[in-house]
Structures are given as structure tokens and as C-alpha cells.
C-alpha positions as a printed Julia matrix, in Angstrom:
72×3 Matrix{Float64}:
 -14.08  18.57  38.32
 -12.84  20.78  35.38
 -15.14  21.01  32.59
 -14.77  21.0   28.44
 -16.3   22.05  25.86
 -15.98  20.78  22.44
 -16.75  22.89  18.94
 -17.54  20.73  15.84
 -16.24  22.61  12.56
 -19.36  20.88  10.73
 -18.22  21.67   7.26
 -14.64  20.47   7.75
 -15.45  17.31   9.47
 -18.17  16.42   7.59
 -15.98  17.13   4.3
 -13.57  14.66   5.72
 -15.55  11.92   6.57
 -17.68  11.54   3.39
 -14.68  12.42   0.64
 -11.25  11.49   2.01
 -12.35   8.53   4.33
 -16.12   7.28   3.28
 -16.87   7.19   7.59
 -20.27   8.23   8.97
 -19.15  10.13  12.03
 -21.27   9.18  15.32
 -21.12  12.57  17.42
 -21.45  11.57  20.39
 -18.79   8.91  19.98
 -16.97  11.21  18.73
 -16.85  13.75  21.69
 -16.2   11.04  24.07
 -13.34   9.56  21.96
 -11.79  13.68  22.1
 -12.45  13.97  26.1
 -10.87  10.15  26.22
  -7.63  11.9   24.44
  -7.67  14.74  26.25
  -8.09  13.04  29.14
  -4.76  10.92  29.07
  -2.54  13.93  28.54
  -3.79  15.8   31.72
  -3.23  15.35  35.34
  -6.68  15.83  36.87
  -9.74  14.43  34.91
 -12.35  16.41  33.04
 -16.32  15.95  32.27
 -17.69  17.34  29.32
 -19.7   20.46  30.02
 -21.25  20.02  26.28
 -20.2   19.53  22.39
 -20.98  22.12  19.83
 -21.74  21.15  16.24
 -21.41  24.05  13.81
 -22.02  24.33   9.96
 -22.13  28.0    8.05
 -21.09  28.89   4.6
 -18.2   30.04   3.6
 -17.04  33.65   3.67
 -18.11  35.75   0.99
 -16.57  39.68   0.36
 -18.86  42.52  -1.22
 -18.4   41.91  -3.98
 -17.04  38.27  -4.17
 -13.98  37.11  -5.53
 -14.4   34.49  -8.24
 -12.53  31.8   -5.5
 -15.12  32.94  -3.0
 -17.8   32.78  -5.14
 -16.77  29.18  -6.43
 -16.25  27.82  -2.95
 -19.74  29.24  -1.79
């Protein structure tokens, strides 16, 4: 069986649950709900080899641009 692996843009998701849609995310729920989709569109089934949840702060030049610096 094919495996997948699934990478979490922390930040981003996180960003969208709380301000545009007041959710609490449940991960793991949330990975199997993404295999589940994937998993219709493709011919041959797939098990998830594991989920990746990542978080980091924005970019940020030398020296910073005032947008950079406002967003960090």
C-alpha cells in the first residue's frame, strides 16, 4: 500500500481556525478527514505514513522591511 504524508502549515491553519471560522481544529481528525479526500479521488488506497505539524515565524530580511517587521 502507497503511503502519505501530510505537512500542517501551523501558522496558516491555526490563523484560520481561530479568526475567520472560531473552530478548534482536532489534528488527528483532521489528517484522517485529508487521507479520506484523497482517498476518493485515487484508484488504489493509501495509509498515512505520518502528519507533520509545523509553526515558524515569518521571514525577516537583514535589515527588515517595515511589512516584514510588522508581520513578525
Amino acid at each position: 500500500m502507497d503511503k502519505l504524508a501530510i505537512f500542517i502549515d501551523g501558522g496558516y491553519i491555526k490563523k484560520l481556525a481561530e479568526f475567520e471560522y472560531d473552530i478548534w481544529i482536532d489534528y488527528g481528525k483532521f489528517s484522517s478527514e485529508i487521507l479520506n479526500s484523497i482517498n476518493a479521488k485515487t484508484p488504489s488506497p493509501l495509509d498515512i505514513l505520518r502528519t507533520h505539524y509545523y509553526d515558524a515565524l515569518p521571514y525577516q530580511s537583514n535589515p527588515p522591511t517595515d511589512f516584514e517587521r510588522d508581520k513578525f
